[in-house]
N, C-alpha and C positions, 0 to 999 in steps of 0.2 A: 234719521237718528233723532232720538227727544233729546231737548236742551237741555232737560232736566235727569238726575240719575235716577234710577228706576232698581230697586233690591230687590230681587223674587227670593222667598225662604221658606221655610218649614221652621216655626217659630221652634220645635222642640230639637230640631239637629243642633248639636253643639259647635258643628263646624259654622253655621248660619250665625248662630249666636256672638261666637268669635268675632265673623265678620263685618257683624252690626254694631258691636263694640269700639271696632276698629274704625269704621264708618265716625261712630258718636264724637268716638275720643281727638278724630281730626274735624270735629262742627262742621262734617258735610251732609249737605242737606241733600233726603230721598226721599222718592217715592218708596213707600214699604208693602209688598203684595204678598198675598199668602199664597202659598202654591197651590194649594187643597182646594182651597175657597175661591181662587180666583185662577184655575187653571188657562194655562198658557192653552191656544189653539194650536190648531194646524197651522194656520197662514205666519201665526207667530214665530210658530216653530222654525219656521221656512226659512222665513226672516232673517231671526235671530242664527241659524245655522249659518246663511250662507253673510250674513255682517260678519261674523265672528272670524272667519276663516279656520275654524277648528274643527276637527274628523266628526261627523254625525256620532259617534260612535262616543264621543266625550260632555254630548249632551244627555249618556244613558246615569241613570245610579247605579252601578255596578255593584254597591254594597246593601243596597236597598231590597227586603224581604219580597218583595214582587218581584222584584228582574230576578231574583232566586227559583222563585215560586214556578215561574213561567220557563224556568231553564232558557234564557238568554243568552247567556255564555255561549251554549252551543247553536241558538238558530240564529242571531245576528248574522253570521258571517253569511247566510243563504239567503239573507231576506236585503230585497230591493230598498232603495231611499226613500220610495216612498210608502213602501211596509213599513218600515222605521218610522216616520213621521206618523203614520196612522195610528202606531202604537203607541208613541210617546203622546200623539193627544188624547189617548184614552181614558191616561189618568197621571194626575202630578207627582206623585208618587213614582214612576219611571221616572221621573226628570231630575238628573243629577243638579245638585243647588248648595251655595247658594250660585245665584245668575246675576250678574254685574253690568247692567245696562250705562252705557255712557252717550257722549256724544263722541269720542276718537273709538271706541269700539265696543265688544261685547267679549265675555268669558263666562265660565263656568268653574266651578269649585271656588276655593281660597286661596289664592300664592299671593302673599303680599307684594311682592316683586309685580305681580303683572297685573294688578289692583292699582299700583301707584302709578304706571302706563295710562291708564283708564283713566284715573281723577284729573 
C-alpha cells in the first residue's frame, strides 16, 4: 500500500469533482491521476481489487456510456474474473471512479462515511 494518497478521476465527472473538493477542503494531500491518460493496468487492477475487498463487479462504471454500449449488464454475470479484469484494462472509461487509494485501504465511488475510514 503507498504512503501517500493516490486519487484516480475523470476530471469531467462531477462525482470526481466532488470528491476532490472534499479532498482540498480537508488540506489532504494526493497524488492526482487521470484515468484516460493514465490508465490503471491489469496488475493494478488485480491489486486494487483484491486490497479493496469489494465485489469485482463495483469496480465497473455502470453508468458509463461504454459499459452501456457493450451491454454489460447482461454479459458480466457469465464472464470469469479474469474476463472482467481484461476488460476493465481496456479502457478507463469501464472503471467506476472516483478510486481512493490509501494506505488503511482502497474504495471506489464517493461515500463520504467510507472516504473518512481511508484518510
Amino acid at each position: 500500500m503507498p504512503d501517500k494518497i493516490i486519487f484516480i478521476e475523470y476530471p469531467k465527472c462531477t462525482t470526481c469533482q466532488k470528491a476532490k473538493k472534499w479532498l482540498e477542503e480537508r488540506h489532504i494531500a494526493f497524488e492526482d491521476r487521470h484515468i484516460k491518460e493514465a490508465q490503471p493496468t491489469l496488475e493494478e487492477l488485480k491489486q486494487w481489487h483484491k486490497t479493496s475487498g469489494l465485489p469485482l463487479k463495483r469496480f465497473f462504471n455502470t453508468s458509463g456510456m461504454l459499459y452501456k454500449e457493450l451491454k454489460l449488464k447482461d454479459r458480466l454475470p457469465d464472464m470469469t474474473e479474469d474476463e472482467m479484469y481484461q476488460l476493465l484494462a481496456t479502457d478507463g472509461m469501464l472503471v467506476k471512479r472516483p478510486i481512493l487509494i490509501t494506505a488503511k485501504g482502497i474504495t471506489t465511488g464517493f461515500k463520504e462515511a467510507d472516504w473518512e475510514k481511508l484518510i
